[in-house]
C-alpha positions as CSV (number, residue, x, y, z in Angstrom):
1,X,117.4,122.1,86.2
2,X,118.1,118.4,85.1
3,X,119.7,119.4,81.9
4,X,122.5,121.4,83.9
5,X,123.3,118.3,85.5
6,X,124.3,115.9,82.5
7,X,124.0,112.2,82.5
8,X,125.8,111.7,85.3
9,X,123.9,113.8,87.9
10,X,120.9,112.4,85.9
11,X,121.6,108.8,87.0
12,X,122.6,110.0,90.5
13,X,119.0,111.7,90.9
14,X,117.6,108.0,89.4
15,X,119.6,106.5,91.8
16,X,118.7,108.8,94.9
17,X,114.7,108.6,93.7
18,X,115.0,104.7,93.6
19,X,116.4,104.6,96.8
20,X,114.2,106.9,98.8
21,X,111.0,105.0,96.7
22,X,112.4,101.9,98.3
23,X,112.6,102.9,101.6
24,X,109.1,105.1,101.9
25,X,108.1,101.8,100.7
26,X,109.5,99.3,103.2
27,X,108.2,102.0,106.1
28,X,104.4,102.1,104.6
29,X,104.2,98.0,104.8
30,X,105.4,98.1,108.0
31,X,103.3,100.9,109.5
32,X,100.2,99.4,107.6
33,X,101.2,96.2,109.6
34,X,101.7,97.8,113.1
35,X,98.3,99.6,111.8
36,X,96.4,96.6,111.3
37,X,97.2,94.8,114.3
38,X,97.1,97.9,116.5
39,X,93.2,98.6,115.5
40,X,91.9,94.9,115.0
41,X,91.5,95.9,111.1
42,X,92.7,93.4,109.1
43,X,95.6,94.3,106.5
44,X,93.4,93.9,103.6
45,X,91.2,96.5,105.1
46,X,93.9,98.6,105.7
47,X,95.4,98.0,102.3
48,X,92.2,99.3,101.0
49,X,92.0,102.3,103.0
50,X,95.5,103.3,101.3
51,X,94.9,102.9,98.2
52,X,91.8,104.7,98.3
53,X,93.2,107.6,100.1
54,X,96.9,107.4,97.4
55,X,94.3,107.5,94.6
56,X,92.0,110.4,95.9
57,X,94.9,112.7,97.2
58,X,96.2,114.0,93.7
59,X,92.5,115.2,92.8
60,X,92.3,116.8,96.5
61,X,95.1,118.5,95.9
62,X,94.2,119.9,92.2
63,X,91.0,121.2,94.0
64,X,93.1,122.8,96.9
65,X,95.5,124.5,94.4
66,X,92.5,125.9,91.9
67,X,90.6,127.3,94.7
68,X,93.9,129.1,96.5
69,X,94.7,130.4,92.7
70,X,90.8,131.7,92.4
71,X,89.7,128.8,89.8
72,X,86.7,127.7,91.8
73,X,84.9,126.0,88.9
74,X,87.2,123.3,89.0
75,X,86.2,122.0,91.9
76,X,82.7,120.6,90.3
């Protein structure tokens, strides 16, 4: 799909990523902020939580995948 678009469209979908990255970004600080004060955690904890959770949703999702596609040894 990429190589259809040439270096231009390349750099636009760059561009576009960079953008939304930037944005998902500046909304994640600031709900982990409301977060934090709306529970009494504090933002460490919270930062914590998130970073636990980013790093332990790819492998969830591996898991989910393999067992919809019948590859139920995966999971241990």
């Amino acid at each position: 799909m990429l190589e259809q678009l040439g270096s231009i469209g390349n750099i636009a979908v760059l561009i576009a990523s960079l953008v939304v990255l930037i944005k998902a970004s500046s909304l994640t600080i600031t709900n982990s902020v409301n977060l934090a004060s709306v529970t009494g955690l504090g933002k460490t904890k919270i930062g914590f939580i998130l970073v636990a959770f980013s790093t332990s949703l790819p492998e969830l999702v591996v898991v989910m995948f393999s067992i919809m596609k019948g590859f139920q040894s995966v999971m241990f």
